[in-house]
N, CA and C atoms as an extended XYZ file, in Angstrom:
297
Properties=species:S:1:pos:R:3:atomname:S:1:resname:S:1:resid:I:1 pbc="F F F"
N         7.709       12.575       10.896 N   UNK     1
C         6.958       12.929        9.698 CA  UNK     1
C         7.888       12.818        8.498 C   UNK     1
N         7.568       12.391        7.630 N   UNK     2
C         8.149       12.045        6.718 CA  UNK     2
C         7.541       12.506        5.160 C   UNK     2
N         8.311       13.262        4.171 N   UNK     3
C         8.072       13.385        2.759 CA  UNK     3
C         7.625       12.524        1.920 C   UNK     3
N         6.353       13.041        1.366 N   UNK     4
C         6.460       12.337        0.348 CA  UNK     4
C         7.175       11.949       -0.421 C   UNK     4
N         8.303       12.458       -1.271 N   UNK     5
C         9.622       11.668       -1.709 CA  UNK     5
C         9.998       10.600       -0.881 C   UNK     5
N         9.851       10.664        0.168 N   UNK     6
C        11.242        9.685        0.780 CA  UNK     6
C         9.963        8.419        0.861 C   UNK     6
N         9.070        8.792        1.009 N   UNK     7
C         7.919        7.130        1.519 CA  UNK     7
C         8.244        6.829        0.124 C   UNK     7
N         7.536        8.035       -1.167 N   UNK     8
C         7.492        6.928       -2.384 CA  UNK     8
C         8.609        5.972       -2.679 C   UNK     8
N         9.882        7.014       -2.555 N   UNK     9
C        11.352        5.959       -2.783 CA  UNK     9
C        11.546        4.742       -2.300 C   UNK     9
N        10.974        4.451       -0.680 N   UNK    10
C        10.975        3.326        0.251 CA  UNK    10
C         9.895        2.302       -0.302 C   UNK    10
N         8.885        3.294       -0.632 N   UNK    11
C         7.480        2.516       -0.769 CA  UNK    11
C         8.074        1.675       -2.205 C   UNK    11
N         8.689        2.372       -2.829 N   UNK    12
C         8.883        1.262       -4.495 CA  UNK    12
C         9.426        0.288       -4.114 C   UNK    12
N        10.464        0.570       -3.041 N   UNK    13
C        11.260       -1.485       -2.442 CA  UNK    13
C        10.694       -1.741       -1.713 C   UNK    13
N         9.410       -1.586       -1.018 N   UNK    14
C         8.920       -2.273       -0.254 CA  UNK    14
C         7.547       -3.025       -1.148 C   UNK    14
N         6.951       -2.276       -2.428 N   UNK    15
C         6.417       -2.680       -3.308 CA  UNK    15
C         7.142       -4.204       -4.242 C   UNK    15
N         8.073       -3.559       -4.518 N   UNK    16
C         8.666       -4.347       -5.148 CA  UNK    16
C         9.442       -5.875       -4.804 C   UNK    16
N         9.337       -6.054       -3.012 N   UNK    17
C         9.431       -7.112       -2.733 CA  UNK    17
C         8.654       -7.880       -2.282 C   UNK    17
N         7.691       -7.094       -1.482 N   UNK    18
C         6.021       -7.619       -1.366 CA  UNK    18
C         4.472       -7.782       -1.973 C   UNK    18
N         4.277       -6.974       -3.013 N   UNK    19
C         3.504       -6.902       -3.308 CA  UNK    19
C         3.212       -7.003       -4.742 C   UNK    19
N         4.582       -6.967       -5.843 N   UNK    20
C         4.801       -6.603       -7.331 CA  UNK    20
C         4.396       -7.932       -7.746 C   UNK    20
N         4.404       -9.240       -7.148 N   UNK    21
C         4.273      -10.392       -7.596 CA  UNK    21
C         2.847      -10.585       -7.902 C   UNK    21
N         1.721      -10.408       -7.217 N   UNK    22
C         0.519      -10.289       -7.195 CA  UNK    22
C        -0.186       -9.284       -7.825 C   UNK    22
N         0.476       -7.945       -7.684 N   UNK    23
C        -0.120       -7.078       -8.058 CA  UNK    23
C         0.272       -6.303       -9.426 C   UNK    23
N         1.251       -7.003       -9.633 N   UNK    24
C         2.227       -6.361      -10.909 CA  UNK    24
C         2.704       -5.015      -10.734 C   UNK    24
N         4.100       -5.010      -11.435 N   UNK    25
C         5.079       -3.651      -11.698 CA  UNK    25
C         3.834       -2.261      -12.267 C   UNK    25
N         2.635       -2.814      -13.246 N   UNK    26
C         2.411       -2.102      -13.029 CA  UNK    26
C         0.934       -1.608      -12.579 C   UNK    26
N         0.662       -2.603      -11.254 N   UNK    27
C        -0.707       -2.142      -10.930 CA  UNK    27
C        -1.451       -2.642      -11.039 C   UNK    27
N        -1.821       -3.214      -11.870 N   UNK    28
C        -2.847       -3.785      -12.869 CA  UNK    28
C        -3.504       -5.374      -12.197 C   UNK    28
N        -2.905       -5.525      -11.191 N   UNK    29
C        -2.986       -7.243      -10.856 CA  UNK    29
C        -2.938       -8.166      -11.739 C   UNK    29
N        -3.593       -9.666      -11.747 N   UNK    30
C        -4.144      -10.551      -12.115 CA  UNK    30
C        -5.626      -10.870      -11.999 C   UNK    30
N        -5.872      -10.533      -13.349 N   UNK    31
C        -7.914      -10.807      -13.418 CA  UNK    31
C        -7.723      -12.199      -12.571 C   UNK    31
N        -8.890      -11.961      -11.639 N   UNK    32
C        -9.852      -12.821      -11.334 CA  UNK    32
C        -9.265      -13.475       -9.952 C   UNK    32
N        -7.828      -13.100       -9.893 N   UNK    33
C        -6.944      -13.545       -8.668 CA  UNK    33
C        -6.569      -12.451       -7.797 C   UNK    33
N        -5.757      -11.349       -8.036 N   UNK    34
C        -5.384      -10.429       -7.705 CA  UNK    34
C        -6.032       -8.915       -8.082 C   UNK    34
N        -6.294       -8.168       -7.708 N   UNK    35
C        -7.078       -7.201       -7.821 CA  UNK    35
C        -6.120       -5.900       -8.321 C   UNK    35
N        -6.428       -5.415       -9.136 N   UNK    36
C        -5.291       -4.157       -9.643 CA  UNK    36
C        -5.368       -3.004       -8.728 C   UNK    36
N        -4.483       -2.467       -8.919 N   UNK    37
C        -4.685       -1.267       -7.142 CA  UNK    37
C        -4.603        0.128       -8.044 C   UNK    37
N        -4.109        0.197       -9.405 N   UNK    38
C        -4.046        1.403      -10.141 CA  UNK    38
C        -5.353        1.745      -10.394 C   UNK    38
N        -6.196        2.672       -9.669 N   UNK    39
C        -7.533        3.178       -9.972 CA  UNK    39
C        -8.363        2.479       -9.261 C   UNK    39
N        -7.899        1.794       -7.771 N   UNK    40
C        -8.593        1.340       -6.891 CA  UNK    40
C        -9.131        1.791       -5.658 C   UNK    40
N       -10.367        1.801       -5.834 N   UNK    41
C       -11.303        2.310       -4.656 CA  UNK    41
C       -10.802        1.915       -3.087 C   UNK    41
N        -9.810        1.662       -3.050 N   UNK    42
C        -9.082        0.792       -1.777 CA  UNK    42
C        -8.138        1.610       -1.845 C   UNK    42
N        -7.099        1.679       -2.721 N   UNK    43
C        -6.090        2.792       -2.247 CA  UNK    43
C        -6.833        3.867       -2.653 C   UNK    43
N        -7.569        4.375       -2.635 N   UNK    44
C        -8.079        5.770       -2.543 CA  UNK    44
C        -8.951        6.028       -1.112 C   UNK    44
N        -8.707        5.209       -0.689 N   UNK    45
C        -9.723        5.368        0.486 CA  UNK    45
C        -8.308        4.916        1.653 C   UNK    45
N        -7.806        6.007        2.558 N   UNK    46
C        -6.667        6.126        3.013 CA  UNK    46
C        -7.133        4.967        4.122 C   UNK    46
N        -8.870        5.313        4.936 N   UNK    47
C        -8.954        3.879        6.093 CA  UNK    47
C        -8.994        2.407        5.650 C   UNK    47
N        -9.658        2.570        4.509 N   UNK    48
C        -9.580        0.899        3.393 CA  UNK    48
C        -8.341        0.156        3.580 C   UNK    48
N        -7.452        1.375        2.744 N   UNK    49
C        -5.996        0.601        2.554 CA  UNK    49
C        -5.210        0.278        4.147 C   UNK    49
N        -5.856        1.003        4.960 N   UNK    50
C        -4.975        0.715        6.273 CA  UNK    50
C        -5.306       -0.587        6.958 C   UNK    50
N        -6.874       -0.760        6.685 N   UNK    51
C        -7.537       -2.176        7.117 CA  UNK    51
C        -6.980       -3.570        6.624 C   UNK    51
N        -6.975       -3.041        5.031 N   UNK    52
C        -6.264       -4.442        4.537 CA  UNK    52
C        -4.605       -4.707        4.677 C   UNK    52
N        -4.145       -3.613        4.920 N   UNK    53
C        -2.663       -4.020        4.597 CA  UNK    53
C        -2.382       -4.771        6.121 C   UNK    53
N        -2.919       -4.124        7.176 N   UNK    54
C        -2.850       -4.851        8.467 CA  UNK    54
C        -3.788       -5.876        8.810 C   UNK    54
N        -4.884       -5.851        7.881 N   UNK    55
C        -5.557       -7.286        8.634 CA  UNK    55
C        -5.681       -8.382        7.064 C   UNK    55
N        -5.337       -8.042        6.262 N   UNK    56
C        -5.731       -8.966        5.121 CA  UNK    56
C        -6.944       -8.914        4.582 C   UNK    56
N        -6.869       -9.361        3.328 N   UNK    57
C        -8.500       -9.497        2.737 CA  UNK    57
C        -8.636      -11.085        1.687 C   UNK    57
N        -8.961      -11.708        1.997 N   UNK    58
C        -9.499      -12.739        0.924 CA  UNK    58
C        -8.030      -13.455        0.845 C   UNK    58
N        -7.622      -13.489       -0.734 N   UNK    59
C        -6.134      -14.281       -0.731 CA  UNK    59
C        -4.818      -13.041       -0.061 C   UNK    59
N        -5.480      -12.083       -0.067 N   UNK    60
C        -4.271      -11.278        0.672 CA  UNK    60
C        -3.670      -10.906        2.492 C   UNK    60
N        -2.589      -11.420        2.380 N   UNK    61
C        -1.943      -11.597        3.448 CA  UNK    61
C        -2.304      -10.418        4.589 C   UNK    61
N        -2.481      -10.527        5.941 N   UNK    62
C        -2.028       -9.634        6.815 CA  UNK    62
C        -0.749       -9.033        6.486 C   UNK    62
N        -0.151       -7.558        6.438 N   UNK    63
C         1.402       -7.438        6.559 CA  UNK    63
C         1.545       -6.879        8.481 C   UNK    63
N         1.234       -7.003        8.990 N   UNK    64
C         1.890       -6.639       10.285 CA  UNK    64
C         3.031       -6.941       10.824 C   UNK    64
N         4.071       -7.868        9.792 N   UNK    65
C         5.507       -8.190       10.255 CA  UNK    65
C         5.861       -6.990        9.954 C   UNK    65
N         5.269       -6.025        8.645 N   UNK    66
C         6.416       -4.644        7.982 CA  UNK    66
C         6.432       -3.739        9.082 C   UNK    66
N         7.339       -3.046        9.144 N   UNK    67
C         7.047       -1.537        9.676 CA  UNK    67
C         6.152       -0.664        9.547 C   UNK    67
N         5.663        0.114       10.481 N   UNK    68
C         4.795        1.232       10.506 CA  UNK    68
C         5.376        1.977        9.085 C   UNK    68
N         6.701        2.496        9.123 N   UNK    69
C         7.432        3.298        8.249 CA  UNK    69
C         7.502        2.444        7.424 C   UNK    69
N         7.444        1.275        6.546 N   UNK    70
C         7.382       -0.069        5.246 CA  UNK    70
C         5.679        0.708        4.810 C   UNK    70
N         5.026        0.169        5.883 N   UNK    71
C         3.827        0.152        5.535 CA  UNK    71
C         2.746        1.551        5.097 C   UNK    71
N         3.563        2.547        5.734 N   UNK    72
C         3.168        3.757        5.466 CA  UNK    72
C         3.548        4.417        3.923 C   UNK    72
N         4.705        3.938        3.613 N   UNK    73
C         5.796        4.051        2.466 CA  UNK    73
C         5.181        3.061        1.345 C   UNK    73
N         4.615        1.774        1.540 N   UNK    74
C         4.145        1.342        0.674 CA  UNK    74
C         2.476        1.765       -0.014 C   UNK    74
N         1.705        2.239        0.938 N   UNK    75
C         0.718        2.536        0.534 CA  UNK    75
C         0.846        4.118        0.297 C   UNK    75
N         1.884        5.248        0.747 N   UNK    76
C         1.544        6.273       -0.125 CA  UNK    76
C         2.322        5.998       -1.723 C   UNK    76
N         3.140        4.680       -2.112 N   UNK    77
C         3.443        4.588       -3.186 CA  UNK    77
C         2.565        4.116       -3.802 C   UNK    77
N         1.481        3.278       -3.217 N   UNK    78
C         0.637        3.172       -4.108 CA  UNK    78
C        -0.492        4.117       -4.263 C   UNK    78
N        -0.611        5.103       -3.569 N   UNK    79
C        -1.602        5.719       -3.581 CA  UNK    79
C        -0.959        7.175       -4.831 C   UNK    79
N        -0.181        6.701       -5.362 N   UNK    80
C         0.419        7.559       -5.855 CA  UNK    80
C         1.046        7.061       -7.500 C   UNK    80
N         0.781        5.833       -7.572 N   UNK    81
C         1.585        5.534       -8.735 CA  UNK    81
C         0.357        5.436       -9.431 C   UNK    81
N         1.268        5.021      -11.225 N   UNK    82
C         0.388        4.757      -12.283 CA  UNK    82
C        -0.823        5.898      -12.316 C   UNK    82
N        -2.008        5.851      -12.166 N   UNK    83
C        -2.945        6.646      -12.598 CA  UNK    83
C        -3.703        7.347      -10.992 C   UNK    83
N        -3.084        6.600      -10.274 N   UNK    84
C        -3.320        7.460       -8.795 CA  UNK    84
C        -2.838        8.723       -8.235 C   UNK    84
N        -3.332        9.311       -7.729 N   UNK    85
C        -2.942       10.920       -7.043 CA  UNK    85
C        -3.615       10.526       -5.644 C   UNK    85
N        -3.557        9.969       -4.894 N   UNK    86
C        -4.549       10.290       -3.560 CA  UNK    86
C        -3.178       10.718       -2.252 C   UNK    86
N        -2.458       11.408       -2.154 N   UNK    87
C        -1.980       11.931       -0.816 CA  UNK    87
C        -1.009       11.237       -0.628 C   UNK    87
N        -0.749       11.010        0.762 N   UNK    88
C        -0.190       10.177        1.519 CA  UNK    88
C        -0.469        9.755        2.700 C   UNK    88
N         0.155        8.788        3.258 N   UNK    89
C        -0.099        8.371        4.936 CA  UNK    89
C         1.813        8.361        5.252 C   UNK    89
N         1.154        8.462        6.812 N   UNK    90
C         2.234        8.581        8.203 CA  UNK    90
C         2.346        7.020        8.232 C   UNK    90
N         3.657        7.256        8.851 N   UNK    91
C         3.870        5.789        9.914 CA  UNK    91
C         2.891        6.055       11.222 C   UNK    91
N         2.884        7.433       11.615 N   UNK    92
C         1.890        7.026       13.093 CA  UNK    92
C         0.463        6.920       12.421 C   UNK    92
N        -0.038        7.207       11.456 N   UNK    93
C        -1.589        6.859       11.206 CA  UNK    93
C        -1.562        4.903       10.769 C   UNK    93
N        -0.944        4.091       11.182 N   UNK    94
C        -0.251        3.101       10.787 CA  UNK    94
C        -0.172        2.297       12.220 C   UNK    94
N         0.484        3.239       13.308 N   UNK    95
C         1.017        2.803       14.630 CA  UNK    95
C        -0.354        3.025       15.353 C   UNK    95
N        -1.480        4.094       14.785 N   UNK    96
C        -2.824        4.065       15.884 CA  UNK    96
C        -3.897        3.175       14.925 C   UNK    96
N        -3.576        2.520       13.818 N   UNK    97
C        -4.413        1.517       13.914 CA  UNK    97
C        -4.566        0.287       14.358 C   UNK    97
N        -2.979        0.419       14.631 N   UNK    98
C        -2.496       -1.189       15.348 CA  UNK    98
C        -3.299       -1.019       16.703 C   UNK    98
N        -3.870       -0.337       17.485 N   UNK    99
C        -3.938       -0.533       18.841 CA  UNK    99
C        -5.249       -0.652       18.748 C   UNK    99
């Protein structure tokens, strides 16, 4: 189990090497290409974000190469930055969707 501090800290470099390109530093995406995640009905919805980050959606990649602990760390950073407050997630709520 892991703190919220320590996912967000992980979650910003794991943001920041996977996902900042598309989605921007700050959130906001690219109209019409990329979808902004700051005030998104997807990271607010803790099963949403678990679906897409492991199976992909549209132009966005599967991540199932990251870690349970990457992937857990990246979505409570996003569920948390810019204009978001929604919680956090585990690496094991991460490890029982894989199965």
């Amino acid at each position: 189990v892991w703190t919220q501090e320590e996912l967000m800290a992980r979650g910003s470099q794991v943001y920041a090497a996977n996902c900042q390109a598309c989605h921007q530093a700050n959130g906001q995406g690219v109209k019409g290409a990329f979808p902004g995640l700051d005030g998104s009905k997807v990271v607010a919805s803790k099963a949403d974000q678990i679906a897409i980050l492991l199976n992909g959606k549209g132009a966005m990649p599967a991540w199932k190469q990251l870690s349970d602990v990457e992937l857990a760390a990246v979505s409570t950073y996003t569920k948390n930055s810019w204009s978001n407050k929604h919680g956090m997630v585990q690496p094991a709520e991460f490890t029982a969707a894989r199965k």
